[in-house]
Every structure is written in C-alpha cells, then in structure tokens.
C-alpha positions as semicolon CSV with decimal commas, in nm:
position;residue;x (nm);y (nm);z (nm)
1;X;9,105;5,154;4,426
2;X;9,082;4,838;4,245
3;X;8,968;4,500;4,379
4;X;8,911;4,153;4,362
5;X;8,562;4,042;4,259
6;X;8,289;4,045;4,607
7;X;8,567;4,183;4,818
8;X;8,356;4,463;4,921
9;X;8,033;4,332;4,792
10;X;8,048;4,028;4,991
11;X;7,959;4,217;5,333
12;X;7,618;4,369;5,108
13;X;7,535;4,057;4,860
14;X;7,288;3,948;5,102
15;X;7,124;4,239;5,186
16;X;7,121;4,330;4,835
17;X;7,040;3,995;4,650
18;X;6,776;3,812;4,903
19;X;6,394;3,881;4,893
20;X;6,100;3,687;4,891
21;X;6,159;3,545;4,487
22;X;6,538;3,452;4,611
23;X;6,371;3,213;4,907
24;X;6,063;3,069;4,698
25;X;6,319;2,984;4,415
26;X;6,572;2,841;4,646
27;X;6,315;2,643;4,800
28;X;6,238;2,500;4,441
29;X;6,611;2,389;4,409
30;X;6,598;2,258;4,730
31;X;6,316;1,966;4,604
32;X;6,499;1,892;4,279
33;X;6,766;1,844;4,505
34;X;6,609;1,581;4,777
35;X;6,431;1,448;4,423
36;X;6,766;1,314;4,225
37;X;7,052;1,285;4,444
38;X;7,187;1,001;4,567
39;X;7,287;1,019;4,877
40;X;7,278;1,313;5,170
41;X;7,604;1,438;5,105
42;X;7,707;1,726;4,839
43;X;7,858;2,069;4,770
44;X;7,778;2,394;4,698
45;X;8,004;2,574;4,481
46;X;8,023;2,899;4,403
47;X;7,875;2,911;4,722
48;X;7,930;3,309;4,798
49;X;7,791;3,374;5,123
50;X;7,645;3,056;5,143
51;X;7,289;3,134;5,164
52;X;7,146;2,789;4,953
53;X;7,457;2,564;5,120
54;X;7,274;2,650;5,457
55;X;6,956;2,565;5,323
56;X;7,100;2,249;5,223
57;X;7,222;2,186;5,562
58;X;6,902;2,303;5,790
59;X;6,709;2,030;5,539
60;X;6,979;1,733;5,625
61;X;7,208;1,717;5,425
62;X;7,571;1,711;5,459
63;X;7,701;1,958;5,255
64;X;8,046;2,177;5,216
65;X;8,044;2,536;5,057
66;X;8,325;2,559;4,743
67;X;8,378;2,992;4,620
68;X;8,706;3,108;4,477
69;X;8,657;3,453;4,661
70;X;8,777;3,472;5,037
71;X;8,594;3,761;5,140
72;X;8,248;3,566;5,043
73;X;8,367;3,252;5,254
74;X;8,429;3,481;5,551
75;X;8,097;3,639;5,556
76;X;7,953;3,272;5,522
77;X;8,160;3,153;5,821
78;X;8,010;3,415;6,011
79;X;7,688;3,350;5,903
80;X;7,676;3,013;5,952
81;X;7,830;3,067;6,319
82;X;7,541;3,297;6,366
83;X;7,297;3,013;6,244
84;X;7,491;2,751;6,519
85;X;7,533;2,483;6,252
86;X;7,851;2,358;6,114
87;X;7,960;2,391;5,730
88;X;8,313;2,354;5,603
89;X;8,375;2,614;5,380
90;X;8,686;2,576;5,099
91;X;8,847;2,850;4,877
92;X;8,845;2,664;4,544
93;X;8,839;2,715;4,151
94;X;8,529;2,510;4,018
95;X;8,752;2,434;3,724
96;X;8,947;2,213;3,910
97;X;8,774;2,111;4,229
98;X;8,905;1,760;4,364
99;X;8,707;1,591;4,683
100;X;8,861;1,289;4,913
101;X;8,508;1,123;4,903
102;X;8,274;1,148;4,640
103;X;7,951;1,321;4,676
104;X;7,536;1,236;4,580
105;X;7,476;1,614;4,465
106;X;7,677;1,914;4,308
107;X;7,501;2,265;4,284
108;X;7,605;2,573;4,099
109;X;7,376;2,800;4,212
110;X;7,295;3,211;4,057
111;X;7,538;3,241;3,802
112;X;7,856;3,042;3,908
113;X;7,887;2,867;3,581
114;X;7,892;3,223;3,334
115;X;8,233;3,331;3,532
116;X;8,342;3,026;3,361
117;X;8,507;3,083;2,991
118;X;8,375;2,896;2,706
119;X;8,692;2,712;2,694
120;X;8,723;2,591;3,064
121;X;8,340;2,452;3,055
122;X;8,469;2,121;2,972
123;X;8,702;2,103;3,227
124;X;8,465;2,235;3,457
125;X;8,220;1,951;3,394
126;X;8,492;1,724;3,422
127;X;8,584;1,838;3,746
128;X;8,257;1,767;3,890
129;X;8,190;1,460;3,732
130;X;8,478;1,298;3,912
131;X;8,339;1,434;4,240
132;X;8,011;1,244;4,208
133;X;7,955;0,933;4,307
134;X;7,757;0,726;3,999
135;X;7,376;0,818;3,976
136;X;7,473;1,154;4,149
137;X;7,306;1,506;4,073
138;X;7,487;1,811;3,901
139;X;7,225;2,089;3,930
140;X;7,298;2,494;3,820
141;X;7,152;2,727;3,626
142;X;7,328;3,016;3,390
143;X;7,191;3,345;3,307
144;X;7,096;3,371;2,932
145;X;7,302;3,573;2,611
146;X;6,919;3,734;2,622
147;X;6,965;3,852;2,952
148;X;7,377;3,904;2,919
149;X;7,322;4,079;2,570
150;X;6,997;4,272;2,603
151;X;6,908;4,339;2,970
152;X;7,200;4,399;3,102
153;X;7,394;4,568;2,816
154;X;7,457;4,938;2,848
155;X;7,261;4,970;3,172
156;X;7,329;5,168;3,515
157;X;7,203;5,084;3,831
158;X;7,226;5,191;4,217
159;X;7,129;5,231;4,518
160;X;7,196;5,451;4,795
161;X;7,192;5,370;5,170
162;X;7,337;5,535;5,492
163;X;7,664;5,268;5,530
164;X;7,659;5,215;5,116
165;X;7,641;5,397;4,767
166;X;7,684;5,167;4,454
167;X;7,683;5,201;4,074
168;X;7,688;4,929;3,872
169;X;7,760;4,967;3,496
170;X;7,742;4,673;3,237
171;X;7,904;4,622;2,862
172;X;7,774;4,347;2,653
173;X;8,090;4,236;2,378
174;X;7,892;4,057;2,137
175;X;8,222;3,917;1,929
176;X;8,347;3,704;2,258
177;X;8,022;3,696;2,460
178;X;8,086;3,849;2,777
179;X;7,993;4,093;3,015
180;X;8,141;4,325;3,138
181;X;8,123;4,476;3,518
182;X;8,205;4,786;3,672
183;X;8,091;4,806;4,016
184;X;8,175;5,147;4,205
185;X;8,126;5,144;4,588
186;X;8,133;5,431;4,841
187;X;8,139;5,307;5,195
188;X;8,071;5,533;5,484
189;X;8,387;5,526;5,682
190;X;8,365;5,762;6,019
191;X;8,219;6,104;5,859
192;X;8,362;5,992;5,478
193;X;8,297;5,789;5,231
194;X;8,562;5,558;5,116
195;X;8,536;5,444;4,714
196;X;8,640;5,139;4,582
197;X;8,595;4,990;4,208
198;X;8,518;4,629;4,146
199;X;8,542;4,444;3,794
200;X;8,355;4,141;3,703
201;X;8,284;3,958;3,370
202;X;8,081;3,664;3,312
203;X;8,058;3,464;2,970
204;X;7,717;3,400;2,737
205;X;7,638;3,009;2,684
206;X;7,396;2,886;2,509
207;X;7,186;2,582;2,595
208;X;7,273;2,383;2,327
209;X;7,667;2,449;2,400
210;X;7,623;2,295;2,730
211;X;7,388;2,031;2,695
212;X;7,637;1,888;2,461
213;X;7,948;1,965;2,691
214;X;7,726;1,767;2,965
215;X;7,717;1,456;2,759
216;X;8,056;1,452;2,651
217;X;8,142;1,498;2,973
218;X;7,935;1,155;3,131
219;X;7,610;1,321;3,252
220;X;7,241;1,245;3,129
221;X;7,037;1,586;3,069
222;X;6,748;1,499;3,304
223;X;6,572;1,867;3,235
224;X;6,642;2,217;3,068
225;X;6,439;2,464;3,224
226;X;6,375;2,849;3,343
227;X;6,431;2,864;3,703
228;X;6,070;2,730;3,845
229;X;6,108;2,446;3,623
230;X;5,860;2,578;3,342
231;X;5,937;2,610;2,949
232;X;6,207;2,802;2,808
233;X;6,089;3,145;2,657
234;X;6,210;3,300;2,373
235;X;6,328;3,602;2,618
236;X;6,434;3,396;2,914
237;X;6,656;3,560;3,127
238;X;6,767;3,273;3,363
239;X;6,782;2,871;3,268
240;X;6,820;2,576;3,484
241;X;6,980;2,270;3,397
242;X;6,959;1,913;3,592
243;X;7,204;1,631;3,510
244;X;7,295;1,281;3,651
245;X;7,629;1,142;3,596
246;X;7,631;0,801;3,402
C-alpha cells in the first residue's frame, strides 16, 4: 500500500529521530534564534511534529508551526495539547506560504529545504522573504550532495520493535541530484502486521547555489556553517545557513 510522505512515519518520527544530539543541537538553533531576530514572533515550517516550534514557544516566543503533511500536524496538535501550551498549526507548501502579519524569524529546520526542487528554491526564498518583517531572521539548514550522494546512496537500514518494523532503502541519481526513498513499514495490528510503503525524495544543493539564490532573493548571508556553527568540512554531512532580510 502506497502513501503519502510521514503518513505512517509521523506517529514514530519522534521516537525514532530525537536523542540527546537532536536536543543539544536544537538548543544551538534556539540561541541563533533569540541572537538575530527581530521581534518574538515567527514560524516554523516544515515543522513535522513540531518538536523545535515547541521549543520556540516554551522559550517565549510566539510562534506558528507551517508542514505540508497532515498526519505530522496531527501528531503535533496532540503533542502540544499534551505539553498544555497553545501553537497554531497550518497545512502549507513552503513554496508559497503567505502570513496576515509579518514575522521577526523564519526556521526551516532538519531537511525542509532539500524536498524543495532546484527550480522552486527561488520561489521558496521569495515566499519567506515577504513574510518577514525588515531586519528579520531566515534560519535552516540542508543536508549536503556529500551526505545525499555518498552516505546515503545505496544503503539499507531498520529497525525492529514490538508495535514497528521498518526498512529504509536510498538511491542517489547523480544526473538530477536527488534522493530517492523507499520506506517499508510493518505495523503490528491485533496479532498481524499490517505493511505499508512510503516514497520520499529530497534534492542535492550546493552552498554556493543558495547563497546566491539568498541574495537575489533580498537576504544578507550572516553565516554558512555545519550545524554547531563550526567550519564547513570537506565531508560535511549537514550545513546551516543564517540570513537577514534587507
């Protein structure tokens, strides 16, 4: 059975993407965001479950969660229900996001920006750059061709609990850079276990391509980094990128 991106993967992604590196580097976002923007008030998108756009509002700010996929903004609800806060969450396309008030800060955080085609990037950037008040913070990072093209490419890898089984299979296409997902799932459901497929491709960028898609699109480059804020290696797997709009 075929399905959307995170339909089934949204009621796991936490369980299976938060440990203690997760927190510490989401607490390093968190700084660079009180550092540049603005004004309290911003928006997460790509938010997924909304792990960081909670962060965001336990530290103050006023912040609404932006992800194209339902199911993630579902599990986020709940979550943030659970937390006793309030967060409006919107089902959105970060190509074309449009706000009634601007905002001090935008974040793209773990990955949002490679689901995005070489070709919509500009549009993209111009999306948020109308959302942002003047002075205010664009913040996201992308995971590297490096990582797209060499650590990902051709590999397998699952897990298996009681409630969940996954594989997760990867193909690297080096003529349009882009990767390729196959996620297989097999749910415990009663005394069976239920399969479903999910598909998922996400696009290499290099820095230099968006740097320059940054300043054509109104924003300063304030820093180009890995995700701690150190140097770029030669085999970096994930880079951050802070901006200010003009």
């Amino acid at each position: 059975m075929g399905l959307l991106p995170y339909e089934v993967l949204s009621r796991y992604y936490q369980k299976l993407l938060y440990d203690g590196d997760y927190d510490c580097w989401t607490e390093y976002l968190l700084t660079l965001v009180e550092k540049y923007s603005p004004e309290k008030s911003g928006v997460d998108v790509g938010c997924g479950t909304g792990i960081f756009t909670r962060k965001l509002k336990k530290a103050g700010f006023n912040v609404s969660g932006v992800d194209i996929s339902q199911s993630m903004l579902t599990v986020a609800e709940t979550l943030t229900r659970k937390d006793k806060i309030k967060i409006d969450y919107i089902k959105g396309d970060m190509r074309s996001i449009a706000l009634f008030n601007k905002v001090g800060f935008i974040s793209v955080v773990n990955d949002g920006l490679n689901y995005v085609e070489g070709k919509f990037v500009k549009r993209t950037f111009k999306s948020f750059n109308k959302c942002l008040l003047k002075g205010g913070l664009l913040i996201f990072d992308l995971s590297t061709e490096y990582k797209l093209s060499a650590v990902l490419n051709g590999q397998m890898y699952g897990d298996d609990s009681e409630d969940l089984s996954y594989v997760w299979l990867s193909e690297y296409d080096k003529t349009v850079k882009k990767l390729d997902i196959n996620i297989s799932f097999f749910e415990k459901q009663g005394d069976v276990y239920k399969r479903y497929n999910e598909y998922q491709t996400q696009y290499a960028h290099s820095v230099e391509f968006i740097k320059n898609q940054l300043i054509d699109c109104g924003f300063n480059v304030v820093s180009i980094t890995n995700q701690f804020g150190k140097d770029i290696s030669e085999k970096e797997e994930r880079v951050l990128f802070v901006a200010i709009k003009k």
